[in-house]
Backbone bond lengths (Angstrom), bond angles and torsions (degrees), N, CA, C in turn:
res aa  C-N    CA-C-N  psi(-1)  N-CA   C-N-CA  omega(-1)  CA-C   N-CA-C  phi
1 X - - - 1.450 - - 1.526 109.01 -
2 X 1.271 117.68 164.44 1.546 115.74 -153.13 1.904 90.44 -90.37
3 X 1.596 92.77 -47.43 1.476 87.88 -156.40 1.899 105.40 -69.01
4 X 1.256 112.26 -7.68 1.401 105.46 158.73 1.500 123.75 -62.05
5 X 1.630 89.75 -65.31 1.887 99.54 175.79 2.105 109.45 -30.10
6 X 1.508 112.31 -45.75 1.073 102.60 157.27 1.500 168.15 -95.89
7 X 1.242 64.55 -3.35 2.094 96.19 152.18 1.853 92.19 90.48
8 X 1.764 131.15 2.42 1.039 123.06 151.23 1.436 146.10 -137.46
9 X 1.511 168.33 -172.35 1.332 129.13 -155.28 1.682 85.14 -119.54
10 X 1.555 109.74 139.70 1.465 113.01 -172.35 1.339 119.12 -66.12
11 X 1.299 135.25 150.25 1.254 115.18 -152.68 2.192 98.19 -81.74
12 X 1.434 88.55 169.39 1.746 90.11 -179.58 1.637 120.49 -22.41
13 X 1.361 99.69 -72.59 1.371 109.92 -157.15 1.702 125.30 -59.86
14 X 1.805 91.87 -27.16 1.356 115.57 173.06 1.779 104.54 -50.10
15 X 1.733 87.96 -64.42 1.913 91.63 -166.61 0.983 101.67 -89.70
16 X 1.568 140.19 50.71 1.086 121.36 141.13 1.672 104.48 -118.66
17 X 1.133 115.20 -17.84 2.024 117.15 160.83 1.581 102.75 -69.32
18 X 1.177 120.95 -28.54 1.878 119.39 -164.93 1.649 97.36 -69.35
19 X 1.978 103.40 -45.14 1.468 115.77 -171.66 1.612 108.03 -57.48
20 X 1.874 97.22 -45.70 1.648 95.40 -166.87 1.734 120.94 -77.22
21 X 1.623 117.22 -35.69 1.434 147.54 170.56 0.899 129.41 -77.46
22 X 1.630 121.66 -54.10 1.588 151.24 -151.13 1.830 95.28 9.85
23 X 1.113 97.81 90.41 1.638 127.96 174.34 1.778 105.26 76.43
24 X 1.710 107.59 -151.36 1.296 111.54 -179.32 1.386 108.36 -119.69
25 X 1.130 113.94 -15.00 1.527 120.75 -158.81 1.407 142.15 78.31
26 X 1.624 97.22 -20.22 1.472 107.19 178.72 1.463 107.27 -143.45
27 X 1.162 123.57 173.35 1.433 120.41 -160.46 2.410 106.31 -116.50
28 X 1.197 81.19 44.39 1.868 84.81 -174.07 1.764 99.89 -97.56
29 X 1.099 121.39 24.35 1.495 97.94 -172.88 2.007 108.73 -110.31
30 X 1.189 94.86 146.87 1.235 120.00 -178.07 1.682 122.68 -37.14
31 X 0.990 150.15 121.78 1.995 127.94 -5.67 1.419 96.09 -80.61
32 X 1.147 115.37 140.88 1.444 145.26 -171.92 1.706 90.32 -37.89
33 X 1.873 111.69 149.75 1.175 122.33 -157.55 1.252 118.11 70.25
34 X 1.290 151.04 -75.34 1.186 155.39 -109.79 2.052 90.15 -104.96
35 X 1.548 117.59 145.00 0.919 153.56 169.61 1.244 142.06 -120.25
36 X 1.679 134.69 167.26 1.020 121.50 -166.48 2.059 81.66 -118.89
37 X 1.582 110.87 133.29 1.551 107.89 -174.81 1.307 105.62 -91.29
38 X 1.671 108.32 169.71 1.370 97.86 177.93 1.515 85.41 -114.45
39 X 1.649 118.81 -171.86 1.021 140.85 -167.13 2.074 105.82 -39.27
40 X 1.192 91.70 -64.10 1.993 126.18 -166.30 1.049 80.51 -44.36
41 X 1.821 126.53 -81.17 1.210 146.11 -161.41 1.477 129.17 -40.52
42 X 1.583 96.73 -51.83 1.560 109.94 155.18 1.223 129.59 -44.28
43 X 1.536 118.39 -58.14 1.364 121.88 167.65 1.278 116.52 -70.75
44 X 1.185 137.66 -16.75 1.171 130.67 177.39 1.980 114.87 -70.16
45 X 1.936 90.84 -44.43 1.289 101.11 170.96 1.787 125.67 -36.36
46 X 1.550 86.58 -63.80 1.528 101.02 166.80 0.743 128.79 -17.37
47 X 1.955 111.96 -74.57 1.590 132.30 -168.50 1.585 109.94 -64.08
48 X 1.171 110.00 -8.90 1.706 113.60 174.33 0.974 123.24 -111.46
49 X 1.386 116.15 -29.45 2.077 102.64 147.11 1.357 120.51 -57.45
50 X 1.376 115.19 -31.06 1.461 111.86 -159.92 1.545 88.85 -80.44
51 X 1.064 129.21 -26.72 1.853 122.52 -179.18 0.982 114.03 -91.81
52 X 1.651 123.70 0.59 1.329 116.11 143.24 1.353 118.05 -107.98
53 X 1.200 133.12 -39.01 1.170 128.09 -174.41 1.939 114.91 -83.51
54 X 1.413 112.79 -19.53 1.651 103.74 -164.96 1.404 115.44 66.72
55 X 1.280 118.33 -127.59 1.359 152.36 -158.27 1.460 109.46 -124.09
56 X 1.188 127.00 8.24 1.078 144.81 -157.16 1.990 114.62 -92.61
57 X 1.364 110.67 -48.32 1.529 111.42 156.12 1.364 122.63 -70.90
58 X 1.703 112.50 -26.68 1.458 88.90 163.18 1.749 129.02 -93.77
59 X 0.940 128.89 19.29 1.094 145.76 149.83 1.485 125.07 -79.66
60 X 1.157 107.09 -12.38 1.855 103.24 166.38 1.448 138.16 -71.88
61 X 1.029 98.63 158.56 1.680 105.29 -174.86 1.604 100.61 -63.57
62 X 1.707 108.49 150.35 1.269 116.99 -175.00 1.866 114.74 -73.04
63 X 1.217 93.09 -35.34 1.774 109.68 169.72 1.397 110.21 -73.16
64 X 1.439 129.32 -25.38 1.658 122.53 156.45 1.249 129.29 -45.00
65 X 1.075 134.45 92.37 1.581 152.11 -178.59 1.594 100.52 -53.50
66 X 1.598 130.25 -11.68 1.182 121.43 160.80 1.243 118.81 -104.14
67 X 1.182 120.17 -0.89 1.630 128.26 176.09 1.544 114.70 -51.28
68 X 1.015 120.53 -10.12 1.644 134.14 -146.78 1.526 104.32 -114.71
69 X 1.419 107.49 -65.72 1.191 117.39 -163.76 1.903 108.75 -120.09
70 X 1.771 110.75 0.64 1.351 104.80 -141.58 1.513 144.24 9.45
71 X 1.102 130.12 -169.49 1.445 134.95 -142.43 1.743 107.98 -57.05
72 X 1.392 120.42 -12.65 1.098 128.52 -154.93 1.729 101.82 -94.02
């Protein structure tokens, strides 16, 4: 299950578009790059911030504009 793989349960609104969509399939959505993920993708996302980043975005300052999303 995904929200294990990430050690928390996604918030509402997420798993209930993941349940109805589970992503977009293609990568055209608005501002250029950015997508809607599916389940795999999501967790995959994760596991590759966390091997670059750690613990490291949640430890940021609230006024850090990378605290959120970091550098990426």
């Amino acid at each position: 299950m995904a929200e294990q793989a990430i050690g928390q349960p996604f918030p509402e609104p997420l798993a209930e578009s993941l349940l109805r969509h589970n992503g977009m399939g293609h990568y055209d959505l608005l501002p250029p790059f950015w997508s809607l993920l599916d389940v795999q993708s999501t967790v995959n996302a994760w596991q590759t911030r966390m091997k670059i980043y750690g613990d490291e975005p949640a430890g940021a300052e609230e006024s850090d504009p990378d605290g959120e999303y970091g550098p990426w």
